[in-house]
C-alpha positions, 0 to 999 in steps of 0.5 A: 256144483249145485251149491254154486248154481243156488247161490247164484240164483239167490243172487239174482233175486236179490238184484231184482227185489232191489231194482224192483224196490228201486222203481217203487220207490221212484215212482212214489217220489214222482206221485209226489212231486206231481200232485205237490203244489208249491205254497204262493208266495207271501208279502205283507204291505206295510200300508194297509187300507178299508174293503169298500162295500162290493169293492172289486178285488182289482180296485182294491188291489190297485188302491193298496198299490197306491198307498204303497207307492208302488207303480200300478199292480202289474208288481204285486200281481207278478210277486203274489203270483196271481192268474192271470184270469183273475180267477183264483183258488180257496188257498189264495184268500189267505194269502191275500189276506195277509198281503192286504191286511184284511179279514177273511170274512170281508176280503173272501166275498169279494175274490172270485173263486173257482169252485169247479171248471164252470162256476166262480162264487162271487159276492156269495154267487156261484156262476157260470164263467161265461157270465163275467169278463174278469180277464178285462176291465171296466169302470165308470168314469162317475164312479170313479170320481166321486167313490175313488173305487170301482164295483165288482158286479161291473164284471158281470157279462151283460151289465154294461151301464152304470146304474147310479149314473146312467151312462155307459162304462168304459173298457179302453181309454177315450184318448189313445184307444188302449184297453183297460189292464192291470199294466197301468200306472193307477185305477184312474189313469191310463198309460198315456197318462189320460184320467179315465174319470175326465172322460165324456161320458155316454148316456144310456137309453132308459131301458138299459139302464133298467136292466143294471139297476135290476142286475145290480139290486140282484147281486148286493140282495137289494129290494127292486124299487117300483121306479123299475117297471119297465120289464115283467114282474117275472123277471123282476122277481127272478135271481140273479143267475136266471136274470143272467141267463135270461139276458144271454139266452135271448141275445143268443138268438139267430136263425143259424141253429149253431150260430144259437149254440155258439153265442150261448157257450161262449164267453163274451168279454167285449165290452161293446159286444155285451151292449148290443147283446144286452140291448137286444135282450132287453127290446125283446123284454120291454114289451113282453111277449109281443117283443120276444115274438118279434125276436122269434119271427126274426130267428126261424130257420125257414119260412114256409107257402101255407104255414101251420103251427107244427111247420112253425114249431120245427122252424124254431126248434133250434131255439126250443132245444137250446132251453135246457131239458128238464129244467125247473129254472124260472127263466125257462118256463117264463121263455116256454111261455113266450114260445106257447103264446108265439105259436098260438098267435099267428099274426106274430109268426111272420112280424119281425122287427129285427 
């Protein structure tokens, strides 16, 4: 009897060290298959082309659809399996680079990579996402006349005029108001068939046109020509990330302390939006720090009857807190400067031209 019951008990253990095993072995395949990533596709155009210097990916993606009859690069965005969001992985760059024919060492450069939830590398940068619009797209009509290409700092966030030509670049068609997308039939025609390049153009001011000449000698590591005086030797001596920084932080002005926090976090795509962001920066900028002391007059939360510095600094403190803490960036102690001149001169703390 004793036999029996032992034999019994063994065979119970054996069906549960079997279901055991069953459910390790299950969730090993499940670890597996969640942490698996499929290989991206690969294609290999038969008609390959030249990188243009500081080409954007999109221009020569479209310009590689071209050669290869293919109708606009909505295709071989669906084939290649690219985001969206044009922000792509390390392990795309030699998928591409066997899709477009072209070497790692010219064609990683010019993909924007994410490096983290934040960053992008572009062009050898490394930025934050809120400072390019890489889900919408631009051109100069110029440009695109005369180089047949368009260039990949056009993305940057705050750069909204062409620096060769001096006008504004476009995002939408002039003639049926759509927006620029990888859905069009060419780089230089829209759906309704209208050429982007035949569209009037509209002339910046020059202060605007400035600042893209300063943004774009940044991004390709080019000397600033003295033709470039309007703005403080500061800013012309900084990089190209503080710049980028710069020009958001003081667009990002308001006298609504979370309006502040809101403009400085988000991303900013529209193309219209990031002019007159960009062009309030800039009138801060031109004649500093008389222009940022009328940006701060305009930005306090409160006014009060008799007025001293410290009820002056408390009604700016939602600007001060929003300069990082700690930090050694040069465009934050060129701002700490403006604020200690601000505070130091009262003729500006009431003056406000915004």
């Amino acid at each position: 009897m004793l036999y029996k019951n032992a034999e019994h008990v063994d065979q119970q253990l054996i069906v549960l060290r079997e279901k055991n095993e069953a459910r390790e072995l299950a969730a090993m395949h499940r670890m597996h298959a969640a942490n698996e990533v499929p290989a991206p596709p690969t294609i290999n155009l038969l008609i390959k082309t030249k990188l243009f210097p500081w080409e954007s990916l999109e221009s020569l993606l479209f310009r590689v659809s071209t050669l290869n009859h293919l109708s606009g690069i909505s295709i071989l965005q669906r084939a290649l399996m690219l985001p969206e969001n044009g922000v792509m992985s390390i392990r795309r760059h030699l998928q591409l680079g066997v899709a477009l024919g072209q070497d790692l060492r010219a064609l990683s450069p010019t993909i924007p990579t994410l490096m983290s939830k934040s960053t992008i590398r572009l062009q050898g940068h490394l930025l934050p996402i809120k400072h390019l619009a890489l889900s919408s797209y631009r051109v100069c009509p110029h440009c695109v006349e005369e180089l047949g290409y368009g260039k990949a700092y056009w993305s940057l966030a705050p750069f909204s005029v062409c620096e060769m030509h001096k006008c504004m670049l476009i995002d939408r068609c002039a003639a049926c108001e759509k927006p620029l997308t990888a859905t069009r039939p060419a780089y230089d025609r829209c759906s309704c068939g209208a050429r982007y390049s035949k569209i009037s153009s509209t002339e910046s001011s020059k202060a605007l046109h400035e600042m893209s000449r300063i943004i774009a000698a940044k991004f390709t590591r080019q000397p600033i020509t003295n033709e470039s005086h309007l703005y403080p030797d500061e800013v012309l001596s900084m990089e190209l990330l503080d710049v980028l920084e710069l020009l958001t932080f003081l667009a990002a002005l308001s006298e609504h302390p979370s309006t502040t926090y809101l403009d400085l976090n988000r991303k900013i795509v529209s193309l219209k939006l990031c002019h007159l962001r960009c062009k309030k920066s800039s009138s801060a900028l031109l004649d500093w720090p008389n222009g940022f002391h009328k940006l701060l007059a305009s930005t306090r939360s409160f006014r009060s009857y008799n007025e001293t510095t410290a009820t002056v600094y408390n009604s700016i403190s939602h600007v001060i807190g929003a300069i990082p803490a700690g930090t050694q960036r040069k465009w934050c102690r060129f701002i700490l400067s403006g604020v200690e001149s601000f505070l130091s001169n009262r003729e500006s703390w009431s003056h406000s031209s915004y």
